[in-house]
C-alpha positions as a Markdown table, in Angstrom:
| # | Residue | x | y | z |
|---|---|---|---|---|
| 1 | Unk | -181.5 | 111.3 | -21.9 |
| 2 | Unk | -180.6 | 111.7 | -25.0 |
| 3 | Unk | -177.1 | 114.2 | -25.1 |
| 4 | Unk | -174.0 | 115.1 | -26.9 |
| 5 | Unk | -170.5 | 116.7 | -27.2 |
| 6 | Unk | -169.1 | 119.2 | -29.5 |
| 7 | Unk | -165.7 | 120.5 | -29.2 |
| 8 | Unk | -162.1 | 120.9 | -30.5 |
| 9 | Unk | -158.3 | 120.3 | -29.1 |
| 10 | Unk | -155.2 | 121.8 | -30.5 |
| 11 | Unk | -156.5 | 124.7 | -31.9 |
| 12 | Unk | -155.1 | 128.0 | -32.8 |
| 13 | Unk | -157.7 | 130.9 | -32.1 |
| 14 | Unk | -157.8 | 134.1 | -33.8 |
| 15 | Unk | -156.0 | 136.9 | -32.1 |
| 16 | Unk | -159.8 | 138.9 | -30.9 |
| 17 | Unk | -162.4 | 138.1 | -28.5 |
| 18 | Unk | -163.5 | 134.4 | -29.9 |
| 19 | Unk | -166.6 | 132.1 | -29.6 |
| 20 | Unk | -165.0 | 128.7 | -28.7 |
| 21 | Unk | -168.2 | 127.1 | -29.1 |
| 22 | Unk | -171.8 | 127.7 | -30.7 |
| 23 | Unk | -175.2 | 125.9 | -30.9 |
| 24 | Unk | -178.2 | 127.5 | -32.6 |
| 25 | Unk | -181.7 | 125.8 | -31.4 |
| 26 | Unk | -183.1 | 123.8 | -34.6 |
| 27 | Unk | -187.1 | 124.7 | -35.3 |
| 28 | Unk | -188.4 | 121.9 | -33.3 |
| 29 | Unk | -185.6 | 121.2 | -31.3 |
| 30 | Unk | -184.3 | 123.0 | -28.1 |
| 31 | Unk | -181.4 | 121.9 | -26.2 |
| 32 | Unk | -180.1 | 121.9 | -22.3 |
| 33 | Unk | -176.4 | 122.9 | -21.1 |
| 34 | Unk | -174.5 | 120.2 | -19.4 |
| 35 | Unk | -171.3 | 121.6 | -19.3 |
| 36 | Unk | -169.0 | 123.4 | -21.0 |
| 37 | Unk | -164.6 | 123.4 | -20.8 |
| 38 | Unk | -161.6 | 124.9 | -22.1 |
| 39 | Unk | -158.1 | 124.5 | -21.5 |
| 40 | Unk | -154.9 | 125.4 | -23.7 |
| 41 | Unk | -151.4 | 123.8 | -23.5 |
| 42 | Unk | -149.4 | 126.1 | -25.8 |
| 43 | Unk | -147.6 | 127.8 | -22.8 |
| 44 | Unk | -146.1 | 127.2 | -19.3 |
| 45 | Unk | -147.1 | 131.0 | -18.5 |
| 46 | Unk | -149.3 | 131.4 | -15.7 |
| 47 | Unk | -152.2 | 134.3 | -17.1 |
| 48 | Unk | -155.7 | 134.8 | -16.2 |
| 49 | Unk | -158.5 | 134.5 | -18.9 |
| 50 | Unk | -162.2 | 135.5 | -19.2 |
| 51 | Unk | -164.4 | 133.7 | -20.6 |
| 52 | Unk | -168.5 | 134.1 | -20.8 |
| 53 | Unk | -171.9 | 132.1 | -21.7 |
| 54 | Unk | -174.4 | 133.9 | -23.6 |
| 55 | Unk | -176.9 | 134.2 | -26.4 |
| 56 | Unk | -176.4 | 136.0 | -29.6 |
| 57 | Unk | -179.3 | 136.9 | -32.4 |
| 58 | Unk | -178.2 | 137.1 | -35.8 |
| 59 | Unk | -175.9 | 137.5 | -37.4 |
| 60 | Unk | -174.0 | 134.5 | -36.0 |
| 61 | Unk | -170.1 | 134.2 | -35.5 |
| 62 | Unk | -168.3 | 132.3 | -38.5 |
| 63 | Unk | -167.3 | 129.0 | -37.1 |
| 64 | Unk | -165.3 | 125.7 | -38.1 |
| 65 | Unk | -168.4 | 123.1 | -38.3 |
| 66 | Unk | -168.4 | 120.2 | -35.4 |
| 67 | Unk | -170.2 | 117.8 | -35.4 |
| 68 | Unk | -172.2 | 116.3 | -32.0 |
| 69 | Unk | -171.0 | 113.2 | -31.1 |
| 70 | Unk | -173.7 | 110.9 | -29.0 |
| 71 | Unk | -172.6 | 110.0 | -25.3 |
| 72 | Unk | -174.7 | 107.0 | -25.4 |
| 73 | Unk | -173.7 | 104.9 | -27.9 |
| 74 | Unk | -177.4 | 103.6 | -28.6 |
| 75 | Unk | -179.2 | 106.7 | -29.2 |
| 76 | Unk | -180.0 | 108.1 | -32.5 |
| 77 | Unk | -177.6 | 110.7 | -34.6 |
| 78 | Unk | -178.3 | 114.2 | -33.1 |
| 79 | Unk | -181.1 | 116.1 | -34.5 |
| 80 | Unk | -178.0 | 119.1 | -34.8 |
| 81 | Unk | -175.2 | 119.1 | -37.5 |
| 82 | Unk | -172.0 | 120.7 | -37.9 |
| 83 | Unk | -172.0 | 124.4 | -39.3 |
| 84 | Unk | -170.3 | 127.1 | -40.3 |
| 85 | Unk | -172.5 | 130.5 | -40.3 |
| 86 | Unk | -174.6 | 129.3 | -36.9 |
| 87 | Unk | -177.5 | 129.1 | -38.3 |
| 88 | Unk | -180.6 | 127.1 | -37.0 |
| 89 | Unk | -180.0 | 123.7 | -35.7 |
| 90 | Unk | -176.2 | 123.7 | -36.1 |
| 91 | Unk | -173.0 | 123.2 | -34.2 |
| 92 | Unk | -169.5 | 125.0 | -34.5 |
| 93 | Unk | -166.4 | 125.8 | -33.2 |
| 94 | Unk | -163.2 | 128.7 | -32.8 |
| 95 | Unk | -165.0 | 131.3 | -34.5 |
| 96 | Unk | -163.2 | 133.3 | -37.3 |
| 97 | Unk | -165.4 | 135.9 | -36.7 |
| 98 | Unk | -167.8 | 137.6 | -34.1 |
| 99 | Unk | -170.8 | 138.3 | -36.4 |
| 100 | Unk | -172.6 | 141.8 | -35.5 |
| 101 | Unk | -175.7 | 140.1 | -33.5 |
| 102 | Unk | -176.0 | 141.0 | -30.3 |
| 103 | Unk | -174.2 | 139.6 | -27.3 |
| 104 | Unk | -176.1 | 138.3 | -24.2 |
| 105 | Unk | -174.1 | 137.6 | -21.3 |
| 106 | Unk | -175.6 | 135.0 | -19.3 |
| 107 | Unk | -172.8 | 134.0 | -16.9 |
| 108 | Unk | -169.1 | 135.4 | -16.9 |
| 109 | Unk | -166.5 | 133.7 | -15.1 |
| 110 | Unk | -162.9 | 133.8 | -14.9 |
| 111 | Unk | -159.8 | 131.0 | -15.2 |
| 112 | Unk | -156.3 | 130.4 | -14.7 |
| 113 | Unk | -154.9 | 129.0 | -18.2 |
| 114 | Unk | -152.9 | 126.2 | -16.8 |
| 115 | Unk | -155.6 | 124.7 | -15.2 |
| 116 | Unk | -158.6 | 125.3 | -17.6 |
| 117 | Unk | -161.9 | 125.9 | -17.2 |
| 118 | Unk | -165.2 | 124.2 | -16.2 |
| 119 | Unk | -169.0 | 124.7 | -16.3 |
| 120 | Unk | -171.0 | 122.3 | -14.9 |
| 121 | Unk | -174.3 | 124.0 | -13.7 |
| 122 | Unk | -176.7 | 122.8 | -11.1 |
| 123 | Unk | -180.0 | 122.2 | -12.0 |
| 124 | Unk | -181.1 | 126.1 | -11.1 |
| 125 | Unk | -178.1 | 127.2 | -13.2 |
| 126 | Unk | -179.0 | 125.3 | -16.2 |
| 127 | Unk | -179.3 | 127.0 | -19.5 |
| 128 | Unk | -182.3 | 126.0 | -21.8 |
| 129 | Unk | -183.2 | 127.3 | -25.3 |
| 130 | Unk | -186.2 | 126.4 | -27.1 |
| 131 | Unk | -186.6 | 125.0 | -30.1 |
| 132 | Unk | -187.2 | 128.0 | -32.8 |
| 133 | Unk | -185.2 | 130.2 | -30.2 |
| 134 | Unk | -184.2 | 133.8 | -32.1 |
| 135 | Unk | -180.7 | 133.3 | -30.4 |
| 136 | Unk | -178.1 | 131.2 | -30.4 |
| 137 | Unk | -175.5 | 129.9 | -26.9 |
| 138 | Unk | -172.1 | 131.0 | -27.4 |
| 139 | Unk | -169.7 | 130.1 | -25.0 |
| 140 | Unk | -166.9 | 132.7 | -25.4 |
| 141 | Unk | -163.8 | 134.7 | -24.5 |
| 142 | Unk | -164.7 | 138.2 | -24.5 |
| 143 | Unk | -161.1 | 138.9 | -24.1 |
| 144 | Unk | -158.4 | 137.8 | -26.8 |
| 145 | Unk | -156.0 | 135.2 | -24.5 |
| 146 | Unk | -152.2 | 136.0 | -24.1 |
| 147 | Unk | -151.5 | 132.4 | -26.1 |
| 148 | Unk | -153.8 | 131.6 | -29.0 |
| 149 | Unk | -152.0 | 127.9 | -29.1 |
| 150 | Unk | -153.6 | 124.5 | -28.6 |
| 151 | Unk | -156.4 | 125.0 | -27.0 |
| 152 | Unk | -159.3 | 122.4 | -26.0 |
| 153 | Unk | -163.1 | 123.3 | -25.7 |
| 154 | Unk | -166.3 | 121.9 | -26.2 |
| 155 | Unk | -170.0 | 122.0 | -24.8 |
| 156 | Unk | -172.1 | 119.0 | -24.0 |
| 157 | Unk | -175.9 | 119.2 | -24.2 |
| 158 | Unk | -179.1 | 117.6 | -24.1 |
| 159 | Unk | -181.4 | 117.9 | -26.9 |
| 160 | Unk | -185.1 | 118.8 | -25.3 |
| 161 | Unk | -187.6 | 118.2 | -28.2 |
C-alpha cells in the first residue's frame, strides 16, 4: 500500500466557505480516501461547524501547496506534488479562494469545534478517483466557521495507479 498525508496546523482560514484540503487525480494516477480531519484550537467557544467531501471540475480553488508526505518510510516519493491552482496531479491546502467549478457534494456531515472532526470511511464508503478524473476531491466547509484561528486538517490517501 502505498499512501500519504497532506495537511496543515495553525492556520488562519479566510472568512468564506473554504476548501481545507484538495487533491486533483494526476493522468495516470488515481487515488483512494483514507481519512480525512479537522480541528481548530483558536477558541474555548463551543459552535457547531459543517463541513462536506466532494468533487469540483475546473476551475479549481486557490490553495497553499502541501506536499504528501509518505506513511511508510520505504516507499517511493508520491507520484502527487504540492500546488497551488489544483491542477492535475497536485495537492493543496486552506484555499484562498473557491474557484467557479462546480461543487459535488459527496458526503456532508457535521462537528462540534472543540472536538474536531473525523472521516474514516469503511470500505463501501470509500471515495476513489481515477487517474485523468475531470474533477478534483475537496474536502470543505461550506459554511465560513465562527473562529478562523489555528486550525488543523489534512487528508490521507492511497495512490491507485
Amino acid at each position: 500500500m502505498r499512501a500519504y498525508s497532506f495537511g496543515g496546523a495553525g492556520l488562519t482560514l479566510a472568512n468564506q466557505a473554504v476548501t481545507l484540503a484538495f487533491i486533483n487525480p494526476a493522468a495516470t494516477m488515481g487515488f483512494e480516501i483514507l481519512r480525512c480531519w479537522a480541528g481548530q484550537t483558536g477558541t474555548a467557544t463551543s459552535a457547531q461547524q459543517r463541513v462536506q467531501t466532494n468533487t469540483q471540475v475546473t476551475a479549481f480553488p486557490t490553495l497553499t501547496s502541501a506536499t504528501p508526505s509518505k506513511l511508510t518510510l520505504s516507499d517511493p516519493t508520491s507520484a502527487f506534488t504540492g500546488g497551488t491552482a489544483g491542477a492535475a496531479g497536485t495537492t493543496g491546502v486552506n484555499a484562498s479562494a473557491e474557484g467557479a467549478g462546480a461543487k459535488s457534494n459527496i458526503i456532508s456531515d457535521t462537528f462540534n469545534n472543540l472536538n474536531g472532526h473525523l472521516w474514516v470511511p469503511t470500505p463501501k464508503e470509500v471515495i476513489r478517483l481515477g487517474g485523468g478524473a475531470s474533477s478534483g476531491f475537496g474536502y470543505h466547509l461550506p459554511v465560513a466557521p465562527g473562529t478562523l484561528t489555528n486550525w488543523q486538517f489534512g487528508v490521507q490517501y492511497e495512490e491507485l495507479g
